[in-house]
N, CA and C of each residue as an Amber inpcrd file, in Angstrom:
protein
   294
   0.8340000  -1.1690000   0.0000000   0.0000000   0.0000000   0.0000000
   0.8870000   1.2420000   0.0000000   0.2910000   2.0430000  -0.7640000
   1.0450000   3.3950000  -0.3490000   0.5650000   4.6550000  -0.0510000
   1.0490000   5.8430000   0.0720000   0.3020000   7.1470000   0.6220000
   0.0460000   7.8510000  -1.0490000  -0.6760000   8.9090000  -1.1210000
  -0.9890000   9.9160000  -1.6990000   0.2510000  10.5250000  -2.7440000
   1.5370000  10.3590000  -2.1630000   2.6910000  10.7580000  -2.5250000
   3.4590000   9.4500000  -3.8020000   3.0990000   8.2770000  -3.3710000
   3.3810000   6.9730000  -3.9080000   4.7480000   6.4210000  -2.7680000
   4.4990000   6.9440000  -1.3830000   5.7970000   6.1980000  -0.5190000
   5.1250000   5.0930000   0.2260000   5.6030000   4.1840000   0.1800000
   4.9240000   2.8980000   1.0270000   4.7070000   3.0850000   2.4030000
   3.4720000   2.5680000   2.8900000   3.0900000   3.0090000   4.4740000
   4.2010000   2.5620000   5.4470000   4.2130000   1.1230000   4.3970000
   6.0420000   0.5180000   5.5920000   6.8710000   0.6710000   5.3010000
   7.6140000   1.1560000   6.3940000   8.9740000   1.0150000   5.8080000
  10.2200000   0.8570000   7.0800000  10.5230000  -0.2440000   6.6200000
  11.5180000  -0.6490000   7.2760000  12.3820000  -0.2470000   7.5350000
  12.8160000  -0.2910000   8.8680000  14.1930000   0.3520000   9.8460000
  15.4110000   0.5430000   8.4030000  16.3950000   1.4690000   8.5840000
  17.1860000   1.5660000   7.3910000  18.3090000   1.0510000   8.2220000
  18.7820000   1.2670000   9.4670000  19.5850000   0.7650000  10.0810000
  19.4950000   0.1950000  11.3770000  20.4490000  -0.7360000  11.9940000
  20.4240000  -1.5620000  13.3710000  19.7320000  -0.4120000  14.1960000
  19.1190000  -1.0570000  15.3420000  18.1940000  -0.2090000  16.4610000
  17.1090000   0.4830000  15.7930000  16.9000000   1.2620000  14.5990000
  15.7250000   2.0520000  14.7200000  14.7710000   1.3360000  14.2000000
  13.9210000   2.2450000  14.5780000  12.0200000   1.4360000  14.2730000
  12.1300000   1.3710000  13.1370000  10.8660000   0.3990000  12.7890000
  10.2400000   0.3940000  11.4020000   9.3230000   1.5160000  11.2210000
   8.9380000   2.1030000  10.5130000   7.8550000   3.3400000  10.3840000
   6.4770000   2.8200000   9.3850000   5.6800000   3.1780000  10.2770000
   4.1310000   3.0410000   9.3270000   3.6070000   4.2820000   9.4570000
   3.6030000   4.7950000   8.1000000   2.9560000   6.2840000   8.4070000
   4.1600000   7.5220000   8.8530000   5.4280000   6.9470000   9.0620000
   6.5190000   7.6960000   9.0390000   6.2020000   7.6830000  10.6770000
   5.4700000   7.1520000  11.9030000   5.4260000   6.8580000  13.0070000
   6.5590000   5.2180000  13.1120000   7.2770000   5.6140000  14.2150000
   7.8020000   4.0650000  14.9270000   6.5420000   3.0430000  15.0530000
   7.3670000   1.7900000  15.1940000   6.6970000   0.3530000  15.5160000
   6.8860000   0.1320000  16.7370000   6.0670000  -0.2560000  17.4740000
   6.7520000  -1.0460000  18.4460000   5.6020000  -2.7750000  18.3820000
   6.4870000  -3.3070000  19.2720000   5.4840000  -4.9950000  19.0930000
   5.7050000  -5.3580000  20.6020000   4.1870000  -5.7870000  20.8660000
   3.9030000  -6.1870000  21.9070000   3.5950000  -7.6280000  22.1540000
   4.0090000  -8.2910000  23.0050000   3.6690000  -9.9710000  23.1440000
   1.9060000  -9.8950000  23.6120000   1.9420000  -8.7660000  24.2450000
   0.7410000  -8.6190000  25.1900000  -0.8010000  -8.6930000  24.1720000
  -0.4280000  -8.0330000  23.4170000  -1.3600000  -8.2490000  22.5300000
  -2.0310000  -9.3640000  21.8410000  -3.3630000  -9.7810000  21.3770000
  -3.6830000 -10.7610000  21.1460000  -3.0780000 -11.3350000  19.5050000
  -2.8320000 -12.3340000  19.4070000  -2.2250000 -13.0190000  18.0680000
  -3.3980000 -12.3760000  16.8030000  -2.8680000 -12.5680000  15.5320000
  -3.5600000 -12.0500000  14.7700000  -4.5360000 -13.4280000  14.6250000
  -5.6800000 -12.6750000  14.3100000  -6.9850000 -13.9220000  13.7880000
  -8.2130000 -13.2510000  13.7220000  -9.0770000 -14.0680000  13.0610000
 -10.3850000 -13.4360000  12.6820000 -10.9870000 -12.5440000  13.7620000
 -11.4880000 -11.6690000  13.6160000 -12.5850000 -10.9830000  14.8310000
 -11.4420000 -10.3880000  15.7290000 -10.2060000 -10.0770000  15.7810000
  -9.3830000 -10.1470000  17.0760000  -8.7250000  -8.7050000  16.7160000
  -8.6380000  -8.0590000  17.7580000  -8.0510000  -6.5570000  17.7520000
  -6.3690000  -6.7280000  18.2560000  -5.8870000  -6.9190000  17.2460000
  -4.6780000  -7.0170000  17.6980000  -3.5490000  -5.8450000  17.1360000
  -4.1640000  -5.0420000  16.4750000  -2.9880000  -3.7430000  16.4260000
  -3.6800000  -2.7220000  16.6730000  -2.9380000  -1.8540000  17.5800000
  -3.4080000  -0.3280000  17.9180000  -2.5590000   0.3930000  17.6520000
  -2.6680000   1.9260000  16.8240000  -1.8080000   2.8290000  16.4040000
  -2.3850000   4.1370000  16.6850000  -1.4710000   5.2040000  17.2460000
  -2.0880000   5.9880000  17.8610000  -1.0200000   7.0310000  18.8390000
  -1.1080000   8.2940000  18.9370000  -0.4170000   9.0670000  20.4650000
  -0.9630000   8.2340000  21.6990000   0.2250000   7.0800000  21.9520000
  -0.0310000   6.8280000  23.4610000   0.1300000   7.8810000  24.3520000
   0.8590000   8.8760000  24.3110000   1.3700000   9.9180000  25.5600000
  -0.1970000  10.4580000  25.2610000  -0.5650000  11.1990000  24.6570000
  -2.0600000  11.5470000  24.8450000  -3.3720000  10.6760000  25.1550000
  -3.2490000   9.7540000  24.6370000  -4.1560000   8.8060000  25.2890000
  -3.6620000   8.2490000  26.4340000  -3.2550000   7.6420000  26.9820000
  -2.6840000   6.8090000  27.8050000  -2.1280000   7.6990000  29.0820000
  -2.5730000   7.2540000  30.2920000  -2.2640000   7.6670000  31.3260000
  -1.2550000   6.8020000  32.3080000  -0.5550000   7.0970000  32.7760000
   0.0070000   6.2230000  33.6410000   0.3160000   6.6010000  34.7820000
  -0.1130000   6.5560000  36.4390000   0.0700000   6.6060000  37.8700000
   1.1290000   6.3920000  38.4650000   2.0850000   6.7930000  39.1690000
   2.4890000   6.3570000  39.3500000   3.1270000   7.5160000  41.1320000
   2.9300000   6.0900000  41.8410000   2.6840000   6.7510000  43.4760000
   3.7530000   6.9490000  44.0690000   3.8810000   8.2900000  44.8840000
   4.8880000   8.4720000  45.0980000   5.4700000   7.5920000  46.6020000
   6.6130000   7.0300000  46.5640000   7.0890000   6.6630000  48.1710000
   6.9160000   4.8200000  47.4260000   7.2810000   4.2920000  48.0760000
   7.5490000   2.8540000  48.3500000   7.2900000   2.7760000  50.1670000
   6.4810000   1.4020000  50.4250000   6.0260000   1.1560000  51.6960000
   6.6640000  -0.2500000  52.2620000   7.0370000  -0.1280000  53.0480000
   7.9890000  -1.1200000  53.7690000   7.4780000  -1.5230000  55.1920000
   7.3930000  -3.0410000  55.0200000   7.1150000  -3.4830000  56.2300000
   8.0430000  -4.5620000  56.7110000   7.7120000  -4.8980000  57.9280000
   9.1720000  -6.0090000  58.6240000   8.3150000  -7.1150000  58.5600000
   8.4960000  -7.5710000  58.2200000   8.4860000  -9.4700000  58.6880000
   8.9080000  -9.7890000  59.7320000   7.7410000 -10.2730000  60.6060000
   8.1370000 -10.3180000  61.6090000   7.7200000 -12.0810000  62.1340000
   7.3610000 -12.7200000  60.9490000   7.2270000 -13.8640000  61.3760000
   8.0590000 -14.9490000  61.2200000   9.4620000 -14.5510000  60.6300000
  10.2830000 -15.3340000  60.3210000  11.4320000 -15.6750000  61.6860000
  12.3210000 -16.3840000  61.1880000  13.3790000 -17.0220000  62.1150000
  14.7190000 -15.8150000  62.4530000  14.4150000 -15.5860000  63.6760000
  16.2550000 -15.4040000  63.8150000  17.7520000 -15.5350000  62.9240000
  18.9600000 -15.4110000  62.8520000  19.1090000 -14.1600000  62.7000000
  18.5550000 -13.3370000  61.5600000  17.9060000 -14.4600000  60.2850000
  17.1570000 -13.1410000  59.2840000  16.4930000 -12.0550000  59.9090000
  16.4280000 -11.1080000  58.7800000  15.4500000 -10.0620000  58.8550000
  14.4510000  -9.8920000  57.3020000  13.4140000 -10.1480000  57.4240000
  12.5740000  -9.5130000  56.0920000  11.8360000  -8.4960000  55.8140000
  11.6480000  -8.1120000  54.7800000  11.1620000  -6.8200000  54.6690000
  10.2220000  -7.0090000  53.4270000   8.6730000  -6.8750000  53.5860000
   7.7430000  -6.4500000  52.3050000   7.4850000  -5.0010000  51.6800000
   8.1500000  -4.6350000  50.1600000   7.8630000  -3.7040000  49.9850000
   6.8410000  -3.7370000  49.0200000   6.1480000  -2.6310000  48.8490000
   4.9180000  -2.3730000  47.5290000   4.9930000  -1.2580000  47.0560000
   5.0140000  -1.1930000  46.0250000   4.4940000   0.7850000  45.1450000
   3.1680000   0.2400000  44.3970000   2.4620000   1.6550000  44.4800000
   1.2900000   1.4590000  43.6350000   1.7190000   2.1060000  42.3980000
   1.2100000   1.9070000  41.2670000   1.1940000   1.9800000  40.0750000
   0.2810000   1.6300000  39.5820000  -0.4370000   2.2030000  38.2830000
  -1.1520000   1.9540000  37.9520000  -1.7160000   2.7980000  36.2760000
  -2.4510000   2.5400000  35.6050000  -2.7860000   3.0860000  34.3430000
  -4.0400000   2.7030000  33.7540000  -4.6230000   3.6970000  32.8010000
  -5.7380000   3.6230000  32.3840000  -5.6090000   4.1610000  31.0050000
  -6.7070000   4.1730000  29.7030000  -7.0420000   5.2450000  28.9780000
  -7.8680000   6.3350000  29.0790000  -7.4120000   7.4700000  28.9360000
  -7.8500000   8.5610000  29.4680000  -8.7960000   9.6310000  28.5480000
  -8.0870000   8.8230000  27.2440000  -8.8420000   9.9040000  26.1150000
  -8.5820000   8.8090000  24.6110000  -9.8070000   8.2990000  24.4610000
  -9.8500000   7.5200000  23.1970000  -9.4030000   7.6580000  22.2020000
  -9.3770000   9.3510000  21.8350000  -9.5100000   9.5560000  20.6060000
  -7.8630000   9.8820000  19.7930000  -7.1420000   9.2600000  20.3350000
  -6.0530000   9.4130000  19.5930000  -5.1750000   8.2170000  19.4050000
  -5.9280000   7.2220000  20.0730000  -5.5630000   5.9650000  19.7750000
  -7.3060000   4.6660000  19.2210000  -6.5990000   4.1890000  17.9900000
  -7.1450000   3.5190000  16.9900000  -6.8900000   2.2640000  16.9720000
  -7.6750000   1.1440000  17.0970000  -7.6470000  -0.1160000  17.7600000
  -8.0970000  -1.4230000  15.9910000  -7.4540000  -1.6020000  15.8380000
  -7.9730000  -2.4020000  14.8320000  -8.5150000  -3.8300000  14.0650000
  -9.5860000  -4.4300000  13.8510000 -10.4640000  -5.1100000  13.7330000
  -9.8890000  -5.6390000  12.5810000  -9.7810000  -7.2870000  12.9670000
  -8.8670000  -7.9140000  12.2330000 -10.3660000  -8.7380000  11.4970000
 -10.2210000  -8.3650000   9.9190000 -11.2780000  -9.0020000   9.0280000
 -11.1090000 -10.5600000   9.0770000 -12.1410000 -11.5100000   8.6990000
 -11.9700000 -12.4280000   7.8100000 -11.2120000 -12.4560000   6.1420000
């Protein structure tokens, strides 16, 4: 496929490390995503920094373990983190045909 201009939408990294470009935007590939197949939304393209929110809490929380053995000492830590979409409209989710 190509654009308006006649340059192909893909185009492959020209050298080691950089992205591939669709649309003259980077690639990136996710495992997370579902495999390609009928009915299945498995590519999204889009401003993640505008859509996409991400939380992230300040401090780390530390507790002692206190049920363990002599001479150890343990310690449970947690951070919250967390993320959502915040604004749809700049990310495009796509519907994989038959």
């Amino acid at each position: 496929m190509k654009d308006a201009e006649g340059h192909y939408l893909w185009q492959p990294a020209t050298k080691a490390g950089d992205p591939s470009l669709v649309l003259g935007y980077p690639v990136a590939e996710s495992e997370d995503m579902p495999s390609l197949a009928t009915d299945s939304y498995s590519v999204a393209f889009g401003d993640f920094r505008r859509g996409y929110l991400i939380v992230d809490r300040v401090g780390i929380r530390v507790l002692r373990d206190t049920s363990n053995q002599k001479p150890y000492l343990m310690y449970n830590t947690s951070k919250l983190v967390g993320g959502a979409v915040q604004d749809s409209n700049p990310i495009k989710i796509l519907k994989i045909a038959a």
